[in-house]
N, C-alpha and C positions, 0 to 999 in steps of 0.2 A: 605486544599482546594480540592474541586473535580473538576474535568478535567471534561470536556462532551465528551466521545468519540463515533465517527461514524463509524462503516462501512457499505460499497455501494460499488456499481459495478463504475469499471468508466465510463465515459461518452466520449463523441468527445469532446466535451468543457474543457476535464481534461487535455489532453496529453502537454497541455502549460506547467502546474503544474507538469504533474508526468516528462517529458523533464528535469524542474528546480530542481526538490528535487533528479534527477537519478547525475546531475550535480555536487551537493552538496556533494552526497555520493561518488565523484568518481567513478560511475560506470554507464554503458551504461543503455543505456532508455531503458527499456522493450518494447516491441509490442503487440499491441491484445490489447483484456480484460483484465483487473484483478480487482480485488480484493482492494479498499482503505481503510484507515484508515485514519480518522481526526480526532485532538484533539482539541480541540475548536474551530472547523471550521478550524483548519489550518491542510493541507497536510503530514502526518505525516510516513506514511509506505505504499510502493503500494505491494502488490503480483500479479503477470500476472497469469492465469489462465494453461496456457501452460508450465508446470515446466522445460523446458530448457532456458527461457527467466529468465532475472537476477530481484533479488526482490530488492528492492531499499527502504533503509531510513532517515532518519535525523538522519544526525552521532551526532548534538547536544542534540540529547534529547535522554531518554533511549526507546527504541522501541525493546526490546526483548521481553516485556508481549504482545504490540501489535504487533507483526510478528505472536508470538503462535497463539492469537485471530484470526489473518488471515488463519495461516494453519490451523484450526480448522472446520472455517467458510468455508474454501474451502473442504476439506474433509465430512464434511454435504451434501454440493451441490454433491459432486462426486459421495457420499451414494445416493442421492435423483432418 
């Protein structure tokens, strides 16, 4: 089965979502910008932009390929 995955910047409309998945993971909500990740449309890894705010993911799915993908995708932007 393939997964659809997304990343996008987040939005003002997100902070409800990244709020609930920082919840999830036991760790505090990031601030700012970052960096999402969705796997079928669902919320799946946030990275903040600002690397002292904490990155936040869904402890039940595996989200180590998609963190990399984040720092990756952030590291591009920082080149840019």
């Amino acid at each position: 089965m393939n997964d659809s995955i997304t990343i996008r910047h987040s939005r003002p409309e997100d902070g409800s979502d990244v709020v609930r998945l920082a919840a999830l993971d036991d760790s505090p909500a990031p601030h700012g910008d970052a960096l999402l990740a969705f796997v079928d449309g669902r919320l799946a890894a946030a990275r903040p932009l600002d690397p002292r705010e904490p990155v936040v993911s869904d402890p039940f799915r595996r989200t180590r390929d998609l963190l990399a993908l984040l720092d990756l995708r952030a590291a591009q932007e920082r080149a840019a």
